[in-house]
C-alpha positions as CSV (number, residue, x, y, z in Angstrom):
1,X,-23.9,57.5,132.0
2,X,-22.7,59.6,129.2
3,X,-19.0,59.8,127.9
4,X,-17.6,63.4,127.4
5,X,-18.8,63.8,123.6
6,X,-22.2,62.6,124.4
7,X,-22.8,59.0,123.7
8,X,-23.5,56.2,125.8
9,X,-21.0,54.3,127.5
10,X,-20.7,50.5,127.0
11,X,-21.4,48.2,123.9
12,X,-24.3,49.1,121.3
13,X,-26.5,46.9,120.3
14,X,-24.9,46.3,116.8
15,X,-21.5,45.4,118.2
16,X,-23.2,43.0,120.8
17,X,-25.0,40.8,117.8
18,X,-21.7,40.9,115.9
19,X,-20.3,37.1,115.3
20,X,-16.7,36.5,116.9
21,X,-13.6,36.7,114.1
22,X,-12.3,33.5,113.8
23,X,-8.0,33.9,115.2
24,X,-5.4,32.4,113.0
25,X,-1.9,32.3,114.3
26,X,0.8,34.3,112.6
27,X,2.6,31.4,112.2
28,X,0.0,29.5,109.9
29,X,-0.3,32.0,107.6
30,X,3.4,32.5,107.0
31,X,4.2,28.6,106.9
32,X,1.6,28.4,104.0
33,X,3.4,31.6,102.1
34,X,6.3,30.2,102.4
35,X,6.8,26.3,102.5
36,X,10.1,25.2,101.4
37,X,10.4,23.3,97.9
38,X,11.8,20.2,97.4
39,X,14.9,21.5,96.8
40,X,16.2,22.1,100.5
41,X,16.9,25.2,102.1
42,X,18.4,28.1,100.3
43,X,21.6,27.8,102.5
44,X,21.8,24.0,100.2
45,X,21.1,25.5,97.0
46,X,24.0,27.9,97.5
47,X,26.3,25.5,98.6
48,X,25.2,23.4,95.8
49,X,26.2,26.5,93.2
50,X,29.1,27.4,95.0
51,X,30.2,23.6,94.6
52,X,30.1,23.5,90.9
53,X,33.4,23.1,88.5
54,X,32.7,26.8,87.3
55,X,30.9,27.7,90.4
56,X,28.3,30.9,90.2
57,X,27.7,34.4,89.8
58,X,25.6,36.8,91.8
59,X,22.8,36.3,89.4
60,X,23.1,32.7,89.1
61,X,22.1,32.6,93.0
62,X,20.0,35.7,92.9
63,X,17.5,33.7,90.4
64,X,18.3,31.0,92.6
65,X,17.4,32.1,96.0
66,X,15.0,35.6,95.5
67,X,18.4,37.2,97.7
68,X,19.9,40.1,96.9
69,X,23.3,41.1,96.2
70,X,24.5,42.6,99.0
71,X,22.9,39.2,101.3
72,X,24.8,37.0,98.6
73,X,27.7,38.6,99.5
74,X,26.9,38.4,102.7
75,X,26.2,35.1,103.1
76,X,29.1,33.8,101.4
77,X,31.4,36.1,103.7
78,X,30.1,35.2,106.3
79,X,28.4,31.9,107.0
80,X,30.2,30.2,103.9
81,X,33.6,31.4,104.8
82,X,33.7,32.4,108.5
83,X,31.2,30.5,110.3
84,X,31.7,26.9,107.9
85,X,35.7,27.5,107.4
86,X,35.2,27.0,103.5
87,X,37.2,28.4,101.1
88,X,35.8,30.2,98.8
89,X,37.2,31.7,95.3
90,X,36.2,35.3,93.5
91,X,36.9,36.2,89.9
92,X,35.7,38.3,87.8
93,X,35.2,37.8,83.6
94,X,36.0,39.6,80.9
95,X,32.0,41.0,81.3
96,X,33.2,42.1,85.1
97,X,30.6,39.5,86.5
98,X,32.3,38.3,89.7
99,X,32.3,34.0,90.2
100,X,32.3,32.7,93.2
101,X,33.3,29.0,93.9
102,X,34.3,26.6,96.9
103,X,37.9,25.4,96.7
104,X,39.3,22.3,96.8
């Protein structure tokens, strides 16, 4: 039987002798991209800068965590301060760079 632009219906013979791709999950290829470091999560590491005397700028974490600014700020307004209860200090420098620091 022939299909409507004039080939044969069904398999060819090329695509019949073809081996079978091998399947990898999703999952296995991303857990290999991205294993964590020794280090901890990057919820740690900013909890860690956060908890220094002088605490940390936006760059400090940025270079820390690959994040970007607007999910550093983020982060600390929301799961730092709101969902943990921290308190957490801005200020900014005589450059204009803004600090951020646990209190207490």
């Amino acid at each position: 039987m022939k299909t409507k632009r004039g080939g044969k219906k069904g398999k060819t013979a090329k695509a019949a002798t073809k081996p079978a791709k091998k399947r990898t999950s999703g999952a296995a290829k991303r857990k290999s991209k991205f294993q964590r470091e020794a280090g901890g999560t990057k919820k740690e590491i900013v909890l860690e800068l956060l908890g220094r005397k002088d605490g940390a700028t936006i760059a400090d974490i940025a270079k820390a965590t690959q994040w970007q600014n607007h999910s550093i700020r983020g982060f600390i307004s929301g799961t730092v301060s709101k969902k943990m209860g921290v308190a957490v200090e801005s200020s900014k420098n005589d450059a204009g760079e803004r600090t951020y620091r646990i209190v207490g």
